[in-house]
MARBA-3410 file (N, C-alpha, C, O; in Angstrom, 1 decimal):
143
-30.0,-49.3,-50.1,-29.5,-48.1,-49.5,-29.0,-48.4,-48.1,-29.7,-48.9,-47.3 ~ -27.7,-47.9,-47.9,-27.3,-48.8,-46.6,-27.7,-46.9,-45.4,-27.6,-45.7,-45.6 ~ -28.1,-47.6,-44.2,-28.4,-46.4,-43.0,-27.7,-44.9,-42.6,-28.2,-43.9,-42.0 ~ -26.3,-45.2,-43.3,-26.2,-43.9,-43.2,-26.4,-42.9,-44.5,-26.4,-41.6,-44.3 ~ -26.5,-43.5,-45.8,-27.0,-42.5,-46.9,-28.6,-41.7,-46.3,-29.6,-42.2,-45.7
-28.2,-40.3,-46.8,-28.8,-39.4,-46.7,-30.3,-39.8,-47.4,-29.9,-40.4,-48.3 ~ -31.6,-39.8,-47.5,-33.0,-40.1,-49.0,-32.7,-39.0,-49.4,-32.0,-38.2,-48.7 ~ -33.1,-38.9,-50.4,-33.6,-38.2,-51.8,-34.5,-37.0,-50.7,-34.9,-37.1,-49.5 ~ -34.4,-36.1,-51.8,-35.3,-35.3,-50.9,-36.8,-35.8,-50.7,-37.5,-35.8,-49.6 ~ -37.3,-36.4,-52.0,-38.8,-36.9,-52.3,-38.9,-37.8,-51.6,-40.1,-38.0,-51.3
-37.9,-38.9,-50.9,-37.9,-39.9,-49.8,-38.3,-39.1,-48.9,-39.2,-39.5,-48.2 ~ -37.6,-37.6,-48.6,-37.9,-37.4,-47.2,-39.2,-37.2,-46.8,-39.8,-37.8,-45.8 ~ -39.7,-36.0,-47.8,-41.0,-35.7,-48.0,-42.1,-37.2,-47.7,-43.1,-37.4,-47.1 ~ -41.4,-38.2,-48.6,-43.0,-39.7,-48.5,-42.5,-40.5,-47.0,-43.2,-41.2,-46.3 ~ -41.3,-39.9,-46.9,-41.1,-40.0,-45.3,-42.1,-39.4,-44.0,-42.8,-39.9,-43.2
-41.8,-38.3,-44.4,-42.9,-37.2,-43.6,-44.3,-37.7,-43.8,-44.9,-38.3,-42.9 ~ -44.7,-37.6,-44.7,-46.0,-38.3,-45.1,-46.2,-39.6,-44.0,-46.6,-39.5,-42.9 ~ -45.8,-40.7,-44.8,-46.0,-41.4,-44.0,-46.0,-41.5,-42.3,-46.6,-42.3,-41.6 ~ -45.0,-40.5,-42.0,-45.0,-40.4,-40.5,-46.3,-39.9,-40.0,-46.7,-40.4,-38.9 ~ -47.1,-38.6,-40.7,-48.0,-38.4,-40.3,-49.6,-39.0,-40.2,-50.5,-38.4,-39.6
-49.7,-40.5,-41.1,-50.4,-40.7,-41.4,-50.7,-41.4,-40.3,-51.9,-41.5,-39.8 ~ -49.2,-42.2,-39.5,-49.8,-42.7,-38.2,-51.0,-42.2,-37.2,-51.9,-42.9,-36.7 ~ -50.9,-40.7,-37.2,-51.6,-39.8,-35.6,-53.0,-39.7,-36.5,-53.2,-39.6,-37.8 ~ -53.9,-39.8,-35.7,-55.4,-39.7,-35.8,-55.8,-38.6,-36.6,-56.2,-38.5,-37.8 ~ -55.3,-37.2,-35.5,-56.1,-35.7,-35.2,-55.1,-35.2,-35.4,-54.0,-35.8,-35.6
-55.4,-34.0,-35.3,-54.5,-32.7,-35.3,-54.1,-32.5,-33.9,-53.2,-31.7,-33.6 ~ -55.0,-33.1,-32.7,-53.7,-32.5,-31.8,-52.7,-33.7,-31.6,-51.8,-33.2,-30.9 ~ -52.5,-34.9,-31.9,-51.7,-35.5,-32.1,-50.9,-34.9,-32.9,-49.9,-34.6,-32.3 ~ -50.8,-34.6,-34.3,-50.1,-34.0,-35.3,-49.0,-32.8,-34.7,-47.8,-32.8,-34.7 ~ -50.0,-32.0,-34.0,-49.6,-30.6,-33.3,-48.4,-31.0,-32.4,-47.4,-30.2,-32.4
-48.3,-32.3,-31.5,-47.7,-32.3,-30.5,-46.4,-33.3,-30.9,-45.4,-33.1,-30.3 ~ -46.4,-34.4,-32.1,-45.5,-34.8,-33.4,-44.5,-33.8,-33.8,-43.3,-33.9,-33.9 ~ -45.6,-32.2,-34.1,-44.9,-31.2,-35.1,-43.7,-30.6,-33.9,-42.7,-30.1,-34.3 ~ -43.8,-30.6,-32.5,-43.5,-30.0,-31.5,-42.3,-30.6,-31.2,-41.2,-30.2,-31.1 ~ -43.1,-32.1,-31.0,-41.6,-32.7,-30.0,-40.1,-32.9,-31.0,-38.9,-33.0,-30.6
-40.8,-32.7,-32.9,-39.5,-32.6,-33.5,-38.7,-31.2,-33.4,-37.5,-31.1,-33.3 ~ -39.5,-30.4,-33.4,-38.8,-29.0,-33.2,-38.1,-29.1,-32.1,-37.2,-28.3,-32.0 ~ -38.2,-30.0,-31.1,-37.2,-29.6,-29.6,-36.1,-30.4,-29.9,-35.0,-30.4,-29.3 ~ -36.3,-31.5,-31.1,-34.8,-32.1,-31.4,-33.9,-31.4,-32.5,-33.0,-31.9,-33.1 ~ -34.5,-30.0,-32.5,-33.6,-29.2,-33.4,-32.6,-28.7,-32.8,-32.8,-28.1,-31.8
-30.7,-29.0,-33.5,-29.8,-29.1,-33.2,-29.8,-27.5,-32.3,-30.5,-26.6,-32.8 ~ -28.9,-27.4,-31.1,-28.8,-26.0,-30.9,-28.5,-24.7,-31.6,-27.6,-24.6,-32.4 ~ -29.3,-23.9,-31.2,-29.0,-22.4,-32.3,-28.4,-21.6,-31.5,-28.9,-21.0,-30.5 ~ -27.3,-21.5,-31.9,-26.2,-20.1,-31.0,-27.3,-18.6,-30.8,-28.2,-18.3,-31.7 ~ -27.2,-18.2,-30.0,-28.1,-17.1,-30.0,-27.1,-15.9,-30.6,-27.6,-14.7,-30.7
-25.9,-16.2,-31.0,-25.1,-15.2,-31.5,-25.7,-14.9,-33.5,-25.4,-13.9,-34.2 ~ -26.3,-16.0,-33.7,-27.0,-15.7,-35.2,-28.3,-15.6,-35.3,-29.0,-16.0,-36.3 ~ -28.7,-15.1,-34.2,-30.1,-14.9,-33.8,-30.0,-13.2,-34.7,-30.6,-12.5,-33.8 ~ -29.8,-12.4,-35.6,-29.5,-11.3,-36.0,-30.5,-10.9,-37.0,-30.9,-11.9,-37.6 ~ -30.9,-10.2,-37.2,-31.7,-9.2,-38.1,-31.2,-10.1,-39.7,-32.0,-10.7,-40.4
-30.1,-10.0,-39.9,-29.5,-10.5,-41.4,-30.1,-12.1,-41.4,-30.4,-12.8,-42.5 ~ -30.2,-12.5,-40.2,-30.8,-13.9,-40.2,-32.6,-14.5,-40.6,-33.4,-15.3,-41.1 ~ -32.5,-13.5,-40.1,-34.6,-13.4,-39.8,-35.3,-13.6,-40.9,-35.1,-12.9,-41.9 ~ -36.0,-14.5,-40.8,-37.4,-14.8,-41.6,-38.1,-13.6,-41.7,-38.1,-13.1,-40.6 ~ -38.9,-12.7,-42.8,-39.1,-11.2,-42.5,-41.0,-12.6,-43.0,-41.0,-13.6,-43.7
-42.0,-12.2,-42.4,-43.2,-12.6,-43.0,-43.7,-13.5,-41.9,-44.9,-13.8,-42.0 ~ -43.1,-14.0,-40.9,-43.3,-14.9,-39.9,-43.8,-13.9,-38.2,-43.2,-13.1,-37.4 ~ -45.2,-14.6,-38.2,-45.2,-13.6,-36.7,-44.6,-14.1,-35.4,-44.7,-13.4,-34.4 ~ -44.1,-15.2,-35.4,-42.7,-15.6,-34.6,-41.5,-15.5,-35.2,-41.4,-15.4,-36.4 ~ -40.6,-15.5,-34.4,-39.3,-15.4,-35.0,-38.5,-16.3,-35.1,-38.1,-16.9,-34.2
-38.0,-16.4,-36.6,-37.5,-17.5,-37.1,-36.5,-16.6,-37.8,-36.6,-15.4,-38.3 ~ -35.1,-17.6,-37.5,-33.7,-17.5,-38.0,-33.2,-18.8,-38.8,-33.1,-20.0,-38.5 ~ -32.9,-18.1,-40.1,-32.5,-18.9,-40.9,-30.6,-18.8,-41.3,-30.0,-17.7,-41.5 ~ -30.4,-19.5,-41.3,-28.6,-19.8,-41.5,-28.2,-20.5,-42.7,-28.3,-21.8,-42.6 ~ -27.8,-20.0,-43.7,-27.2,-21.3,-45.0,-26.0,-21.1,-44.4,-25.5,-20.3,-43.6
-25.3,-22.4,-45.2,-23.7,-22.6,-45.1,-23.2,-23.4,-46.4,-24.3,-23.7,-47.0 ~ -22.1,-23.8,-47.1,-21.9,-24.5,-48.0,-21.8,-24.1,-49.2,-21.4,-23.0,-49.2 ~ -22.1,-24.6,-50.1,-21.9,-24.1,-51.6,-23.2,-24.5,-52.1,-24.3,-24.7,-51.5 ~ -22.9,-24.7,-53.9,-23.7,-25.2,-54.6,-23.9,-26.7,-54.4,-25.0,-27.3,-54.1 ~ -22.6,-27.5,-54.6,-22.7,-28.5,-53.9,-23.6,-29.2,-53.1,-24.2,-30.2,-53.4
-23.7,-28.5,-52.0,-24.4,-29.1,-50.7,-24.4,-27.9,-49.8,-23.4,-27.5,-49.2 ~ -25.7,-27.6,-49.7,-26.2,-26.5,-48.9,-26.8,-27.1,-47.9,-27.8,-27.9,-47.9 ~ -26.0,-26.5,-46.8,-27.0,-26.7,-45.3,-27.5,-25.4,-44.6,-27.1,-24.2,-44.7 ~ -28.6,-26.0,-43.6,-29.3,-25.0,-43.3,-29.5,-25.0,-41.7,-30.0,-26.0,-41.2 ~ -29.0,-23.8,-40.7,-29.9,-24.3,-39.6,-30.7,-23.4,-38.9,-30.0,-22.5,-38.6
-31.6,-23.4,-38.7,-32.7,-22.6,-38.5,-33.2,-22.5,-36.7,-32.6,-23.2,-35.8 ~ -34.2,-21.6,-36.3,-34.5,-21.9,-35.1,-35.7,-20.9,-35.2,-35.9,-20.1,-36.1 ~ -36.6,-21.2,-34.0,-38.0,-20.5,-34.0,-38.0,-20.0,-32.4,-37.4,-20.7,-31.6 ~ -38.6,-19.0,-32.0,-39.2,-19.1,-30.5,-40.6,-19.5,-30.2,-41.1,-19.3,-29.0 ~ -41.4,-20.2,-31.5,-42.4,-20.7,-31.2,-41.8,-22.5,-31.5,-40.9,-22.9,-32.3
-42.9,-23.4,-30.3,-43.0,-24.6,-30.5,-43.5,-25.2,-31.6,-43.0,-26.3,-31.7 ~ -44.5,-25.0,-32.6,-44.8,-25.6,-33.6,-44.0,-25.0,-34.9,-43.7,-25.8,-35.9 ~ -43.6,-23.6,-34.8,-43.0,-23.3,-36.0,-41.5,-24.3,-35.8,-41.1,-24.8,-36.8 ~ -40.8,-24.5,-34.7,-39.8,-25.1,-34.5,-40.1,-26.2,-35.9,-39.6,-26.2,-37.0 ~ -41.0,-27.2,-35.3,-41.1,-28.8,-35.7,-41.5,-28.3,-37.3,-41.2,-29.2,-38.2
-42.0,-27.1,-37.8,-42.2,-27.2,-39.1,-41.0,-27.2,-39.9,-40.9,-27.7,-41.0 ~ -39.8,-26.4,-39.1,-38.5,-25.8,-39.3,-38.0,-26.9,-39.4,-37.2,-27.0,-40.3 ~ -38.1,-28.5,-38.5,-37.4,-29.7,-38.6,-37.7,-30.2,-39.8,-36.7,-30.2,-40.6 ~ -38.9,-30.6,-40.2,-39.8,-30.8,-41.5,-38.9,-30.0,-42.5,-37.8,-30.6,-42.8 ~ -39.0,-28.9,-42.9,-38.4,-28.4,-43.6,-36.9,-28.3,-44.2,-36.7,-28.2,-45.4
-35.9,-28.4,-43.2,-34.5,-28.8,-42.7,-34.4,-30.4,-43.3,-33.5,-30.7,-44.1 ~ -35.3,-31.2,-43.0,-35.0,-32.4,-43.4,-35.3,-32.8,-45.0,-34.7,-33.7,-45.6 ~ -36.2,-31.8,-45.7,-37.0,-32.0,-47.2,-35.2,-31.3,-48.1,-34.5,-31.6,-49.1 ~ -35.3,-30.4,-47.2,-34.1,-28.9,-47.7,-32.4,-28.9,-47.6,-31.4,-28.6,-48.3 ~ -32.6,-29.3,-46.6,-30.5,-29.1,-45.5,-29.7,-30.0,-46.6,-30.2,-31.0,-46.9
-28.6,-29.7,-47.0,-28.0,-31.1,-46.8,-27.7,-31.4,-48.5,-27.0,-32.4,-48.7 ~ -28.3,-30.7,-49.4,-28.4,-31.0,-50.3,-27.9,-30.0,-51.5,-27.9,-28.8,-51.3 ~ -27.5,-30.5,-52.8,-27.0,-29.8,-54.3,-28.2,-28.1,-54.0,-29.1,-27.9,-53.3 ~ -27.6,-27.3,-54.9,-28.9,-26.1,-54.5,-29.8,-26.2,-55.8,-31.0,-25.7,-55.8 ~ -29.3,-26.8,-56.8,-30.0,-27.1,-57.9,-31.4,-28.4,-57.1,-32.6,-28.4,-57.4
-30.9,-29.2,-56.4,-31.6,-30.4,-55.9,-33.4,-29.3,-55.2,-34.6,-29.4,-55.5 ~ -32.8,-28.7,-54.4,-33.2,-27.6,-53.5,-34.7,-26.7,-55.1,-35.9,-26.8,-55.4 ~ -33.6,-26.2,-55.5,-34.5,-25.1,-56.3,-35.6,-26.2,-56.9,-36.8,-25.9,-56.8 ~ -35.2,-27.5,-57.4,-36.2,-27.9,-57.8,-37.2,-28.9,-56.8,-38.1,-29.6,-57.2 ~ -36.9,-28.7,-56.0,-38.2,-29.7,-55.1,-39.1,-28.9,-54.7,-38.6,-27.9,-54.0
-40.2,-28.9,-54.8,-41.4,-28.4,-54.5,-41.7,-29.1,-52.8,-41.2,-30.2,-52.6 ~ -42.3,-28.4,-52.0,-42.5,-29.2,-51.3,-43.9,-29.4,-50.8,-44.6,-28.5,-50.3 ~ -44.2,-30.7,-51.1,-45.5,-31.3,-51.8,-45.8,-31.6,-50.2,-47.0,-31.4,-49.9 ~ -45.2,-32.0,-49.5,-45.8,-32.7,-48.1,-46.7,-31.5,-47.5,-47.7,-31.8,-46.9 ~ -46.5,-30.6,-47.5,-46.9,-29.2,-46.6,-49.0,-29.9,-46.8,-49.9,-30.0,-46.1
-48.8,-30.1,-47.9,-50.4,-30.1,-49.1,-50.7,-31.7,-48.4,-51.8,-31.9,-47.8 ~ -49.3,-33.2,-48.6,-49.8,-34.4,-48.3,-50.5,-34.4,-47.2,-51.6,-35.0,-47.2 ~ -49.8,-33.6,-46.0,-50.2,-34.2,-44.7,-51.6,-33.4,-43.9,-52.3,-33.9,-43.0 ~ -51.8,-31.7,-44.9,-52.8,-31.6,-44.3,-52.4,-30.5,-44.0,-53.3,-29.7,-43.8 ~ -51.0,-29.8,-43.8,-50.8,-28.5,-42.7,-51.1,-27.8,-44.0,-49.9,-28.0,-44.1
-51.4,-27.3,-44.9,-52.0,-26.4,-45.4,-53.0,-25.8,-44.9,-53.1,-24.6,-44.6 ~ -54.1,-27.0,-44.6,-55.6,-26.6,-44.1,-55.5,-26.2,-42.6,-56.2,-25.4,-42.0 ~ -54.6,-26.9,-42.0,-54.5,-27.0,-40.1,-53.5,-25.6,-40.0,-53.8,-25.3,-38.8 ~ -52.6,-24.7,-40.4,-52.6,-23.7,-40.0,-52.9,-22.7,-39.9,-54.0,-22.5,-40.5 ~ -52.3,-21.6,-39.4,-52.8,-20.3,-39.2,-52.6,-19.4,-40.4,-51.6,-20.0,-41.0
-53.0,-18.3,-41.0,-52.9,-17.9,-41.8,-51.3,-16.8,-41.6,-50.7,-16.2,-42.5 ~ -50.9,-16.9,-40.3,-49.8,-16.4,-40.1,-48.5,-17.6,-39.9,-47.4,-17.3,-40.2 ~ -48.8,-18.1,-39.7,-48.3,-19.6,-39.8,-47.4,-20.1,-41.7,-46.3,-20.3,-42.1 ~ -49.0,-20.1,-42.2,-48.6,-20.4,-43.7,-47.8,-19.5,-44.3,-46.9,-19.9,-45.1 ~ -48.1,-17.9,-44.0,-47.3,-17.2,-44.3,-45.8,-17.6,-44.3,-45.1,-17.7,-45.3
-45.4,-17.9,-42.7,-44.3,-18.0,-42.3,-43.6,-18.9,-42.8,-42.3,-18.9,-42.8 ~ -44.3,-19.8,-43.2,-43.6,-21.1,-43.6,-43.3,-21.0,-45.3,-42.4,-21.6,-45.8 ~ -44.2,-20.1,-46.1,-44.1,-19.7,-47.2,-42.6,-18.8,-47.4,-41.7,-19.0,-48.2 ~ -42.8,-17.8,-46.2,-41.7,-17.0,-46.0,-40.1,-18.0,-45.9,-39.2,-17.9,-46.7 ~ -40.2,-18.4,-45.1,-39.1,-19.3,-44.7,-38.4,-20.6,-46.2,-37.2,-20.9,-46.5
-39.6,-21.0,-46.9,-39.5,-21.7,-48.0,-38.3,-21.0,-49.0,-37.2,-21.4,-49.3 ~ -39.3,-19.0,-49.5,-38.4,-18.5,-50.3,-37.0,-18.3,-50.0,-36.0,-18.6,-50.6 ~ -37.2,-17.6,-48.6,-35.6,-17.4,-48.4,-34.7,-18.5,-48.5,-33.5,-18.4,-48.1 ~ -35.0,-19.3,-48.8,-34.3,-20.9,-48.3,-33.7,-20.8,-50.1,-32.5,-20.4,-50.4 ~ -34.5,-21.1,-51.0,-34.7,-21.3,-52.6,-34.0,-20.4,-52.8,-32.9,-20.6,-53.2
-34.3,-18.9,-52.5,-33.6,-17.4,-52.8,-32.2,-17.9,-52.5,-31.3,-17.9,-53.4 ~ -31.9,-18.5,-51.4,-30.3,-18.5,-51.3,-29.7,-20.0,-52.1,-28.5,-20.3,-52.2 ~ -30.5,-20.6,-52.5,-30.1,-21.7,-53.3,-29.9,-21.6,-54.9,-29.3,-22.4,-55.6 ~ -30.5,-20.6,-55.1,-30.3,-19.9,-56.4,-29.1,-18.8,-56.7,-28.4,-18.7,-57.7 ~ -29.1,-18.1,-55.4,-27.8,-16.9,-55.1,-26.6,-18.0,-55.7,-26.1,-17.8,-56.8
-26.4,-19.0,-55.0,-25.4,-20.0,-55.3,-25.3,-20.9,-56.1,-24.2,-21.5,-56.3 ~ -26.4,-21.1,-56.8,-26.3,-21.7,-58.2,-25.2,-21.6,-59.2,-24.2,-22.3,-59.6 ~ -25.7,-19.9,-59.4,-25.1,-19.5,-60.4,-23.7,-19.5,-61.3,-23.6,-18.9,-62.4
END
């Protein structure tokens, strides 16, 4: 596979994995999950809108599809620092990809790395939340 092909989604995910297996602790993890969210591409504050919003997240997260069935991209943004980096994680498993590819990946890393157990219960919500809306619109376009 030459550097600029996109992985598989499941590459990304044993990607992720493996990235996290480097850091010890969780506040290593924490501050990993952070510094990727600040390399999240800029979010116009003009799609910062109600029609955008993650509804289930007690920060606010804006989610954006674009594309077809083909290849659905996504770009998202948080006003919290960890939900950002979960939003990169996520973007990277999700963005970019068929919506059929999308509906069927589970995403197993959430469980690999551990943030199941290390978040907040408003947290998992959010990130639960953010998952469906993602799938929801990858199905709208399936069809």
């Amino acid at each position: 596979m030459n550097a600029t092909a996109t992985p598989s989604a499941e590459q990304a995910q044993q990607d992720i994995v493996d990235e996290f297996a480097f850091f010890g602790d969780w506040t290593e993890r924490y501050q990993y999950l952070i510094d990727l969210g600040k390399k999240l591409p800029p979010f116009p504050d003009a799609l910062k809108t109600e029609e955008h919003r993650v509804h289930g997240c007690q920060s606010m997260v804006w989610l954006v599809p674009s594309g077809d069935a083909a290849k659905l991209h996504f770009a998202a943004a948080s006003d919290s620092a960890i939900v950002s980096g979960l939003i990169a994680l996520v973007l990277r498993v999700y963005s970019d990809r068929p919506a059929l590819d999308i509906l069927a990946t589970e995403p197993r890393f959430i469980e690999a790395i551990g943030l199941a157990k290390h978040l907040s219960p408003t947290r998992s919500n959010g990130l639960v939340a953010m998952l469906a809306k993602l799938k929801a619109h990858a199905a709208q376009v399936a069809q």
